[in-house]
C-alpha positions in Angstrom: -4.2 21.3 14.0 -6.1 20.6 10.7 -3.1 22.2 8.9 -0.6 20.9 11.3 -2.3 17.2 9.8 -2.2 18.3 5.8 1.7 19.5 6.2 2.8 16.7 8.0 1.4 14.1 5.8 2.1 16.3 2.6 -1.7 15.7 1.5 -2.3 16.5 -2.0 -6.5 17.1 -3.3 -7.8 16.8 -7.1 -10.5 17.1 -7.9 -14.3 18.1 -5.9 -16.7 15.2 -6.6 -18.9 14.6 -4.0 -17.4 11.0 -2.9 -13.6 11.0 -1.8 -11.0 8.3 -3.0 -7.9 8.2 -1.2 -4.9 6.7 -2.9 -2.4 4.9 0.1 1.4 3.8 -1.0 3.5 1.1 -0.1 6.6 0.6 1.7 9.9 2.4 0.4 7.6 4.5 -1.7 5.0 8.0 -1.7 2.1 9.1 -3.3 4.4 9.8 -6.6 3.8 6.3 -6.9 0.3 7.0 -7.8 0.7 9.6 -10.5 -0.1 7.7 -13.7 -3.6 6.8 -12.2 -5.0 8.8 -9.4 -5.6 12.3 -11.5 -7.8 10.1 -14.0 -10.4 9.7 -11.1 -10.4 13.8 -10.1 -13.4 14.3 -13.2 -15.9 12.3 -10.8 -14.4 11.9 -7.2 -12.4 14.3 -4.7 -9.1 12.0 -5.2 -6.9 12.5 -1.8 -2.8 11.5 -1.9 -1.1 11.5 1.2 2.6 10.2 2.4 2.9 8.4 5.5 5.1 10.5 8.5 9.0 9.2 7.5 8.1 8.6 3.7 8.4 11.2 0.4 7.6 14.5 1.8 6.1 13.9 4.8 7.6 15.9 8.0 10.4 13.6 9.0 11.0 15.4 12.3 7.3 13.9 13.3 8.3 10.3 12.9 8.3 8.1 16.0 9.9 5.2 16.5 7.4 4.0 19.0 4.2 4.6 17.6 5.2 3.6 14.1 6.6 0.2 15.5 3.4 -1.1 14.3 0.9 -0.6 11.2 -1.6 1.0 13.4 0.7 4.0 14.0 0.2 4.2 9.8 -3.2 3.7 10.6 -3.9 6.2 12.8 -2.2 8.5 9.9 -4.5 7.5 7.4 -7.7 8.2 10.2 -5.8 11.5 10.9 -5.7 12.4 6.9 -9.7 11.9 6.8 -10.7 13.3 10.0 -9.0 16.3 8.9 -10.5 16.7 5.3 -14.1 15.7 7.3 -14.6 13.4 5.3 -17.0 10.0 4.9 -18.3 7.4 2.3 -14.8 6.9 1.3 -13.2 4.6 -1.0 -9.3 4.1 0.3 -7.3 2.4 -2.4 -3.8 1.0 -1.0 -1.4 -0.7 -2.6 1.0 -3.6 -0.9 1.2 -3.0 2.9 -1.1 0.0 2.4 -3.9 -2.4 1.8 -3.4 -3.8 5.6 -3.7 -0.5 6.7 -6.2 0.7 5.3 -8.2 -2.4 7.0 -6.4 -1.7 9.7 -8.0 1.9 9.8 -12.0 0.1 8.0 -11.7 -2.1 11.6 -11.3 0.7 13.7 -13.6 3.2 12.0 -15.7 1.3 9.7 -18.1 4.2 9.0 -15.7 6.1 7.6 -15.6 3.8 4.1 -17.6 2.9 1.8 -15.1 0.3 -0.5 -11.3 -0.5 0.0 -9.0 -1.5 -2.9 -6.2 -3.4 -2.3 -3.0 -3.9 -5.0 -0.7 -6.6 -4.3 -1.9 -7.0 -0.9 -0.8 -9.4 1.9 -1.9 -10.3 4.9 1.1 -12.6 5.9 4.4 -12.4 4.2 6.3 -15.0 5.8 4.7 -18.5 5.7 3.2 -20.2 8.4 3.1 -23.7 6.9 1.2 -25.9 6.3 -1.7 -23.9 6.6 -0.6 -20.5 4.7 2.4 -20.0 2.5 3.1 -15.8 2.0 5.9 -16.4 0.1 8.6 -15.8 2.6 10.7 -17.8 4.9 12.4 -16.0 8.3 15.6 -16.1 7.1 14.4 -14.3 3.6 13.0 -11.4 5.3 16.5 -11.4 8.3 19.0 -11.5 5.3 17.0 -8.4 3.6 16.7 -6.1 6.7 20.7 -7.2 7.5 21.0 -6.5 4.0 19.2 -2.7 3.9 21.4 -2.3 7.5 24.7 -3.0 5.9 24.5 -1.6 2.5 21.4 0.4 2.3 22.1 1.6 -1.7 23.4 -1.9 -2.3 19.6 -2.9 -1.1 18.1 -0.5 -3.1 20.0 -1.9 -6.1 19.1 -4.9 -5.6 15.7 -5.3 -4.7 13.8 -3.1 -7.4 14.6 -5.2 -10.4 13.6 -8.2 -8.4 10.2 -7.0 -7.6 9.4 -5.1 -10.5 9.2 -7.7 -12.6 9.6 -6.0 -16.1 13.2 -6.7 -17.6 12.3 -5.2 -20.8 11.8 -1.6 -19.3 14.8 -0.8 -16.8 13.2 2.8 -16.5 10.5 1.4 -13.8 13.2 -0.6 -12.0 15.6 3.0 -12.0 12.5 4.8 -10.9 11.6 2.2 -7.9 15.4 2.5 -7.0 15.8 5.6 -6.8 12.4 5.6 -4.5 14.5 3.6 -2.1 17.6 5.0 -2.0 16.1 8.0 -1.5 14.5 7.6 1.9 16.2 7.7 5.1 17.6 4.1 6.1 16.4 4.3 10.1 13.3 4.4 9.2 13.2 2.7 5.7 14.5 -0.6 7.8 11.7 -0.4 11.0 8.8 -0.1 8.1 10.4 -2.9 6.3 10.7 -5.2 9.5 7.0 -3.7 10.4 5.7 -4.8 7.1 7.4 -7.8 6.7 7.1 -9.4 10.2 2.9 -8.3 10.1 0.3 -10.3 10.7 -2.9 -9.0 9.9 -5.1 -12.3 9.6 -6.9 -12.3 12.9 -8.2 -9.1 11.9 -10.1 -10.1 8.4 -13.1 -11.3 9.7 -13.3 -7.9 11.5 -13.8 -6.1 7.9 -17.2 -5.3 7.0 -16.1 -3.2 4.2 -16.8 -4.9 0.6 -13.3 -4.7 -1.1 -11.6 -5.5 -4.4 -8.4 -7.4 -4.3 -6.1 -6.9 -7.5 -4.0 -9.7 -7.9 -0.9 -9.1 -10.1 1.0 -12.1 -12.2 4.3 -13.1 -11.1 4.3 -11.3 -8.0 7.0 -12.1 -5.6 6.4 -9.8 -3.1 2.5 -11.3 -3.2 1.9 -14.6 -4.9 -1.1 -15.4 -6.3 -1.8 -17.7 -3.2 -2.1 -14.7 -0.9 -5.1 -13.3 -3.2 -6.7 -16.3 -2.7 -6.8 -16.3 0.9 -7.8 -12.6 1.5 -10.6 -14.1 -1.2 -11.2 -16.6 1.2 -11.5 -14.7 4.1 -12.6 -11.3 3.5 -16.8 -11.4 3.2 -17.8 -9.5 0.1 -14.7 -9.4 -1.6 -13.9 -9.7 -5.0 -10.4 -11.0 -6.8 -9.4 -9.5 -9.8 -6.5 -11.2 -11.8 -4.4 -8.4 -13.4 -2.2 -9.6 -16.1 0.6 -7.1 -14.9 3.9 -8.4 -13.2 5.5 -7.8 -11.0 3.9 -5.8 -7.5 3.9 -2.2 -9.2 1.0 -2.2 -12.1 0.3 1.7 -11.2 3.9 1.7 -13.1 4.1 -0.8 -14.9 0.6 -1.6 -16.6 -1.4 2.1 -15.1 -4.4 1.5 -18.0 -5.4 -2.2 -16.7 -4.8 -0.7 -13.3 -7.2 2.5 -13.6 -9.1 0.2 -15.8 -9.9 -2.7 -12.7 -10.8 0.0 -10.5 -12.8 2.0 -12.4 -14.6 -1.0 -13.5 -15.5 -2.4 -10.0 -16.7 1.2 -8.9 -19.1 1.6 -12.3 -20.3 -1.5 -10.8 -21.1 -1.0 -7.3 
């Protein structure tokens, strides 16, 4: 079973410190994503990278509509991951949708972490004025998913320069296309319409976890009035401003990225 858990998830170890950090990716992405940061953590900590089932080299055959129809299903695969490695006192660093999962997974098993880390996080994306504004109105997200149904490559094309953010270096927006394109449409389009139509506010208060929110600049995906909310409501949190753009600094900016996190840990 324990191997059954590692294969299926594609779970990659560095490192053998005697505290674990687990490095979660977003939607439309895998643990590649993490390359140009996680391995600078493996002199100190046991650094864990994982992909979610239906995501870079996961076991697609194990994906289920059903039970990934909500985040918990992507929680319950992150539990899986450290029940397996038996494994506490962890610090679970997710970035974009991962961040919701991983308090997902603090809510339901808060003994298993010590910290969470969350890059361009969101509670909400679509806005539920005039109380919260997540960036998104209902028709936004229904045009994208008709969009990724229609002309999935054409999606693909589209969407990475618009959230990367970082005109001057086409490379990153090439790399996050090609990220796209390259999963499989069915089940690119239900975690997009599980991500975007989330709601994970009721469950903030429920975090007992002290966390670091990284808030990037000129985010689209996660404006800066989303990092001020989780501020809000998450009890021992702190907000970090990053001067990266755009909602991929592990790509784009990876030095003030390993350097935020590195930072708050020295800290603690």
């Amino acid at each position: 079973m324990a191997m059954d858990i590692l294969k299926r998830n594609h779970v990659t170890v560095l490192g053998s410190g005697s505290q674990t950090i687990i490095f979660g990716h977003g939607f439309g992405c895998d643990q590649e994503m993490w390359r140009l940061v996680a391995p600078r953590f493996a002199d100190r900590y046991r650094v864990v990278l994982f992909d979610y089932v239906g995501s870079g080299l996961s076991q697609l055959d194990q994906y289920d509509p059903a039970k990934y129809s909500s985040l918990k299903g992507y929680a319950r695969d992150l539990l899986d991951v450290i029940e397996t490695l038996d494994t506490t006192d962890i610090i679970f660093v997710g970035h974009s949708v991962s961040s919701m999962i991983g308090a997902l997974a603090a809510t339901l098993h808060p003994e298993y972490f010590d910290r969470l880390v969350m890059v361009g996080p969101s509670p909400r994306y679509l806005n539920d004025l005039p109380d919260y504004y997540g960036g998104f109105d209902r028709e936004d997200i229904d045009e994208l998913l008709e969009m990724m149904q229609l002309n999935f490559s054409g999606w693909a094309s589209y969407m990475a320069p618009a959230i990367m953010k970082n005109a001057d270096r086409a490379e990153l927006a090439d790399e996050l296309e090609r990220q796209f394109a390259s999963r499989d449409p069915r089940i690119a389009r239900q975690f997009a319409e599980v991500t975007f139509y989330c709601d994970c506010r009721d469950i903030l208060a429920d975090v007992k976890v002290p966390t670091l929110i990284m808030q990037c600049a000129d985010d689209s995906i996660a404006p800066l009035e989303v990092g001020d909310y989780l501020h809000r409501n998450l009890r021992g949190s702190t907000l970090s401003r990053l001067t990266a753009k755009g909602h991929y600094p592990q790509l784009s900016q990876p030095e003030e990225t390993y350097t935020q996190i590195d930072q708050y840990l020295a800290g603690l």
